[in-house]
N, C-alpha and C positions, 0 to 999 in steps of 0.2 A: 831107248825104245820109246818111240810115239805113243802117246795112249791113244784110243780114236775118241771123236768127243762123238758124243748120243747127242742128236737132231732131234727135237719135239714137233712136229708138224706145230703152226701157229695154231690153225682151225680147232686145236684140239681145247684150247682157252676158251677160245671165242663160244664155243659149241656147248662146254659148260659153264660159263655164263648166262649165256641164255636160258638155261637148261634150269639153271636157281632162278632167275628173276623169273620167269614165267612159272615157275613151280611154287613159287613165294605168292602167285596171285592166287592160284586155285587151292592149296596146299599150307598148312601153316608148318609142314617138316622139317622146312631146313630153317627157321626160325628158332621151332623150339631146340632144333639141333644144334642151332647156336647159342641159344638160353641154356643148355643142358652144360652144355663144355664149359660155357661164360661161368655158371653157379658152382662146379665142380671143382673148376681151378681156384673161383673169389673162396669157396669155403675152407678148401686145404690152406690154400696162404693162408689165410687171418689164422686158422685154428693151427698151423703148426708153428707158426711166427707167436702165437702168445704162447701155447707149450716150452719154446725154443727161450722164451722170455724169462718164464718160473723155471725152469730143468737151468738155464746156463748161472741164473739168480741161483740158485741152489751150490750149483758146482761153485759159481765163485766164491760162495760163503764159505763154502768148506776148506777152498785151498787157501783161500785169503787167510782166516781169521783162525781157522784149525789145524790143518795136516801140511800147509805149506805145498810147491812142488816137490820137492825132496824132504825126506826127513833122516837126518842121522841120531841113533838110537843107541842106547847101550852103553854110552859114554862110562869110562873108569869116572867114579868120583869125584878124584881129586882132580881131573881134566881141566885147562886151563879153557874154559870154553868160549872167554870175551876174546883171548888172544887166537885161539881157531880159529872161530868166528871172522873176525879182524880178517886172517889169512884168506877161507875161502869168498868174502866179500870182493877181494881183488880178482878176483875167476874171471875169464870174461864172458862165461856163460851166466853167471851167478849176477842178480842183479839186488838182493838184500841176505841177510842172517842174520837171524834172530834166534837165540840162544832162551830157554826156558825149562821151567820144572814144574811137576804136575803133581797134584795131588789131591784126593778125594776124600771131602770132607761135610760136616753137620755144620750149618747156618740156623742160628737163632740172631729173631728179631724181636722186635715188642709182643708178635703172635708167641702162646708159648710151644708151638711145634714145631720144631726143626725141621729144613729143608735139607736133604742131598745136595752138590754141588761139587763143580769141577773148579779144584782153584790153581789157576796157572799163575805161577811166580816168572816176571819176565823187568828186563831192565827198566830204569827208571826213561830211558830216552827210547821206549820201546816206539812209540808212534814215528821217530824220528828214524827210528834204523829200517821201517819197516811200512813204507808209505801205502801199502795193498792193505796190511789192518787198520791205518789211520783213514784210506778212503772208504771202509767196511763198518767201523764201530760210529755211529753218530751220537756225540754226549748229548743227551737230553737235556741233562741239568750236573751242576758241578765240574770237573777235568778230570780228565787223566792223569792223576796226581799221586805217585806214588814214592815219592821224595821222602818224607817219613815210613818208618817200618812197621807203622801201626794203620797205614793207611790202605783203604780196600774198596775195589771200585766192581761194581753191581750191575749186572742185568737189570735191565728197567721192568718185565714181568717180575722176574725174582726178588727183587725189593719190594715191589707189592705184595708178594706173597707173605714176605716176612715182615712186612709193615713197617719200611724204613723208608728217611728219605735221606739227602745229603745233609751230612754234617752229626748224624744217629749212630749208633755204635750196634755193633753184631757181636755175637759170640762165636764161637767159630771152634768146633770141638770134633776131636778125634781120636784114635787110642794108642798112634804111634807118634804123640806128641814129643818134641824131646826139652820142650823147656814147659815151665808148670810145676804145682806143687806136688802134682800125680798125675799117673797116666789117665789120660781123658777127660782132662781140667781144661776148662775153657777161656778159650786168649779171646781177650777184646780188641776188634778192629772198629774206627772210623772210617761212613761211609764218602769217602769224597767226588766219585760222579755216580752217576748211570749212564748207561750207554744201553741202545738199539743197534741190531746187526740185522733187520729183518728176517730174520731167523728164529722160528721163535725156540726151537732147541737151545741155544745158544743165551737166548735173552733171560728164559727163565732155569738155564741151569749153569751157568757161568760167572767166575767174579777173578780179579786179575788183585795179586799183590808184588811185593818187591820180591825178585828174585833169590836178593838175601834171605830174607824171612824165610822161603819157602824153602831153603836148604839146612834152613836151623831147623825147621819144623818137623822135617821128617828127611835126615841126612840117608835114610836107605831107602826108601823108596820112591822120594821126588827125586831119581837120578834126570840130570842135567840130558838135554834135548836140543839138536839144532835144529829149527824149520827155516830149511834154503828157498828162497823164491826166484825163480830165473825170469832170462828175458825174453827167451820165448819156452812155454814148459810145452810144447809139444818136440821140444829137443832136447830133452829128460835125458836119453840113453848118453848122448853125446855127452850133460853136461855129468852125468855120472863115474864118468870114466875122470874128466877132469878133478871130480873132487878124490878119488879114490887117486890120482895122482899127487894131490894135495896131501892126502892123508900119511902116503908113505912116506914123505918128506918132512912130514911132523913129528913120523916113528907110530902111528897109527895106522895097523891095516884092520881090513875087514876081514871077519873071520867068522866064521861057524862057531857058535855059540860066544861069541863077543860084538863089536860093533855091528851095526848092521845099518847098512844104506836105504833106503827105498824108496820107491816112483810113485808119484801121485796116483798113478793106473794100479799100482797094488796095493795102495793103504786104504781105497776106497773101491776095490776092483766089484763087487756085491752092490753099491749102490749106484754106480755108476754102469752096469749093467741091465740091472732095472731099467734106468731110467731110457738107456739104450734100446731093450726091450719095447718099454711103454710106446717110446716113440714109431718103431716097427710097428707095433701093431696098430697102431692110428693111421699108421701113411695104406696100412693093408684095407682098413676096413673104412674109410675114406674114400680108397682107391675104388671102390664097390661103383661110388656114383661113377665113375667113366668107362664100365662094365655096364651098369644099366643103357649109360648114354650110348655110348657102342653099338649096343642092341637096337636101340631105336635108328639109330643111323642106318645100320646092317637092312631092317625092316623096312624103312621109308626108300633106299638104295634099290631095294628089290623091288618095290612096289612100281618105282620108279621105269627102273628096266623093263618090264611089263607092258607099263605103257605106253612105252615108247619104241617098241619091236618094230613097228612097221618105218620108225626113221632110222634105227640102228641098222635094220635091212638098207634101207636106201643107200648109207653111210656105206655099209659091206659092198654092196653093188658099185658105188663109184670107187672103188677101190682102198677102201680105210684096211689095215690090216687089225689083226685081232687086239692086239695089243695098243694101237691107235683107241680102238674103239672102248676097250678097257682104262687108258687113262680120261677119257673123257669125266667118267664117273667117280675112277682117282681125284682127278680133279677138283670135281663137286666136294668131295669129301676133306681134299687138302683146304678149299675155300672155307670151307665150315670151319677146320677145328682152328688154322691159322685166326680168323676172326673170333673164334668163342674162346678159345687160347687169350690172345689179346685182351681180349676187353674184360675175360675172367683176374687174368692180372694184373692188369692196367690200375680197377678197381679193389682186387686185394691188398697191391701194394699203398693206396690210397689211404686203405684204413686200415692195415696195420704197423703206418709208421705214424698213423695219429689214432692208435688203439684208444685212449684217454679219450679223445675230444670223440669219437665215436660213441665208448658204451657211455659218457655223460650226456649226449644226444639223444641216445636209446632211452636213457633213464628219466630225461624229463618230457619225453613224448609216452614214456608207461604212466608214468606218474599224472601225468596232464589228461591221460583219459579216463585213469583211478575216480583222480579230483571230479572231473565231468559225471561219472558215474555216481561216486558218493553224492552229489549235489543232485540230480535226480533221482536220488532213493531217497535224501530229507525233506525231495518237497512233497512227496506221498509219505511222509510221517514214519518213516523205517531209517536207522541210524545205524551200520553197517562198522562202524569203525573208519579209522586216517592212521596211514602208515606210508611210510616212504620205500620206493620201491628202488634194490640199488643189486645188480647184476653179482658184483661181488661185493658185500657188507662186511666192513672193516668188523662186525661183530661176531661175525660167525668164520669168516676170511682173517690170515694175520697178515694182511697188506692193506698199503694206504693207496698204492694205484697200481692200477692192471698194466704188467710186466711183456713187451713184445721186442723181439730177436729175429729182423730178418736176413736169412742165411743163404748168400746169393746161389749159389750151386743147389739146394735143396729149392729152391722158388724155380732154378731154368729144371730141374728133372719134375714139377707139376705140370709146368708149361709142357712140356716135352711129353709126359704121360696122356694130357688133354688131347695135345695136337695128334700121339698116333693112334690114340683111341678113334680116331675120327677117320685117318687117312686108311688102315686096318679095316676098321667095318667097311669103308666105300671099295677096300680092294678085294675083299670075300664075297660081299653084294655083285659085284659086278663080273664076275664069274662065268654068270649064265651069258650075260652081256656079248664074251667075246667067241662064243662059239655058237653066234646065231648065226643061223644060213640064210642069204640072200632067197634063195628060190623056196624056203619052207615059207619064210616072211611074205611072200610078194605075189606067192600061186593065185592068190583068188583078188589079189588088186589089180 
């Protein structure tokens, strides 16, 4: 079957063209119309590209360095976990495993009050097995050094809380201790790094020991843990079935009220929801600006039609049909959002792939007019105070530079939102347009 192809008369271009430039001289409508859509789209990119920045910053923290893509849980004790391990590494969905044990415990430092703290016991070649928390933890000072059984490596907030540094000794006290002179006797560790995860959860309530240690420590309740990382996790279900294939083959199934599998989407399904949420309701109330812009299009379209009755008559009179005469002002309105579409992205994407070099621009053009201002308030003898003015302040903020993520499918549906918020209002505006009568138009010309 032929489709037939739809014929646009040429004139129809021509006719709104002219219809903008001449209306751009007396008129500043379809200017701001392009300013509106231009500022609409430039402010959703930046502001959903640095969201996408900190939210993907976040989720990566989490799968990286805490919950992994998969995690198998429950493990019998005496489970041979390096050799598991070992096994599901070979997957071809599996791209590390890393084996560990958990357990929640009192840090004393030189301060005499003890901190909370999660201490995950994990091998000694854990960076090696496991390159997503080697690319996650940054040692500030000292290594990764858990070759000795006495050795314990620190949150960088968390050792200041506790007033250590490398090479200082922590106490480390709990009541299901199982070596000691008595229950809740405190083992002595040496601090041999600290590490950064830009997370400050993380930094100031985490410290990592030998694996061994930690199954001496508490043989019942730091049960043994694999965090699987694959190579691509949004193919979770797929590589779940693989390791559950794995597992039977080892004589481990999964079972109701024994092992238990799970998907990075359900270990964190609440937080990752939120942030899901959050997002939605930014793109909603965002969305607002190209509902006002809309309206002015819709308004300035109308105004438009108006007064231009007596050439839309003429138009109808040499034969334009309704529809003819209704895309003219389609037209007009496809011309606006296509160019304020554009140049609103054109410049989004500008400065949200140099986030950085933007708000340091911002900051020393606020800062440079502070300066300006404080110096003419000491020459009239009034002294106001000097402060440095910083968008996001590593003081009150727990990062060192502003995080941006742009996400191409989410940048072409702003584009797209721009551009039919434009061609929408020109085709509702134009309405009255295509059912104007020649002979009401033309009676008294």
């Amino acid at each position: 079957m032929k489709i037939p192809r739809i014929k646009i008369p040429r004139w129809i271009g021509f006719v709104a063209v002219r219809y903008i430039s001449r209306g751009r001289r007396s008129s500043p409508s379809p200017v701001l119309s392009v300013l509106g859509i231009a500022t609409g789209v430039l402010s959703l990119t930046i502001i959903i590209s640095v969201m996408n920045g900190f939210q993907m910053g976040f989720i990566e923290n989490i799968l990286e360095i805490s919950s992994g893509h998969l995690r198998l849980e429950r493990l019998p004790p005496e489970s041979e976990i390096m050799e598991l391990s070992g096994e599901l590494a070979e997957l071809p969905a599996v791209l590390s495993v890393l084996p560990f044990r958990e357990l929640n415990v009192l840090l004393r430092g030189r301060f005499p009050n003890p901190r909370g703290a999660l201490v995950r016991g994990v091998p000694v070649d854990a960076l090696e097995r496991d390159p997503g928390l080697a690319g996650r933890l940054e040692m500030i000072d000292g290594s990764f050094d858990l070759h000795r059984p006495e050795n314990i490596v620190l949150g960088a907030e968390l050792a200041r809380h506790l007033g250590v540094r490398v090479g200082d000794q922590v106490s480390l006290l709990s009541i299901s201790l199982a070596l000691g002179d008595e229950a809740g006797a405190g083992l002595h560790y040496t601090v041999s790094g600290l590490f950064r995860s830009g997370f400050f959860e993380y930094d100031i309530g985490w410290g990592f020991i030998n694996i061994q240690t930690a199954a001496m420590l508490s043989p019942e309740t730091a049960l043994p843990v694999l965090g699987i990382k694959l190579v691509n996790r949004w193919h979770d279900l797929r590589a779940m079935n693989e390791v559950r294939g794995a597992l039977e083959l080892s004589g481990l199934v999964e079972e109701a009220g024994g092992i238990s599998l799970l998907s990075w989407r359900d270990y964190n399904r609440a937080f990752f929801s939120a942030l899901r949420t959050e997002k939605l309701m930014m793109f909603i109330l965002l969305g607002l600006i190209f509902i006002v812009v809309g309206l002015n299009i819709f308004q300035a379209q109308r105004r438009t039609v108006l007064e231009r009755r007596e050439e839309i008559g003429l138009l109808r009179a040499m034969g334009a049909s309704d529809t003819a005469v209704r895309l003219v002002f389609v037209w007009d309105g496809f011309m606006i959002g296509l160019a304020g579409g554009g140049i609103g992205l054109g410049l989004g994407l500008l400065i949200a792939l140099n986030i950085q070099a933007f708000f340091t621009l911002l900051e020393g053009v606020v800062n440079f007019l502070i300066s300006l201002v404080n110096n003419l308030f000491i020459f009239f003898g009034v002294y106001i105070g000097t402060g440095e003015f910083a968008v996001f302040s590593p003081q009150i903020f727990y990062i060192r530079e502003i995080p941006s993520r742009v996400i191409p499918h989410e940048v072409a549906l702003i584009f797209v939102f721009g551009f039919l918020s434009a061609v929408l209002a020109a085709w509702f505006a134009s309405g009255k347009a295509a059912h104007t009568r020649p002979a009401e138009v033309l009676r008294y010309e």
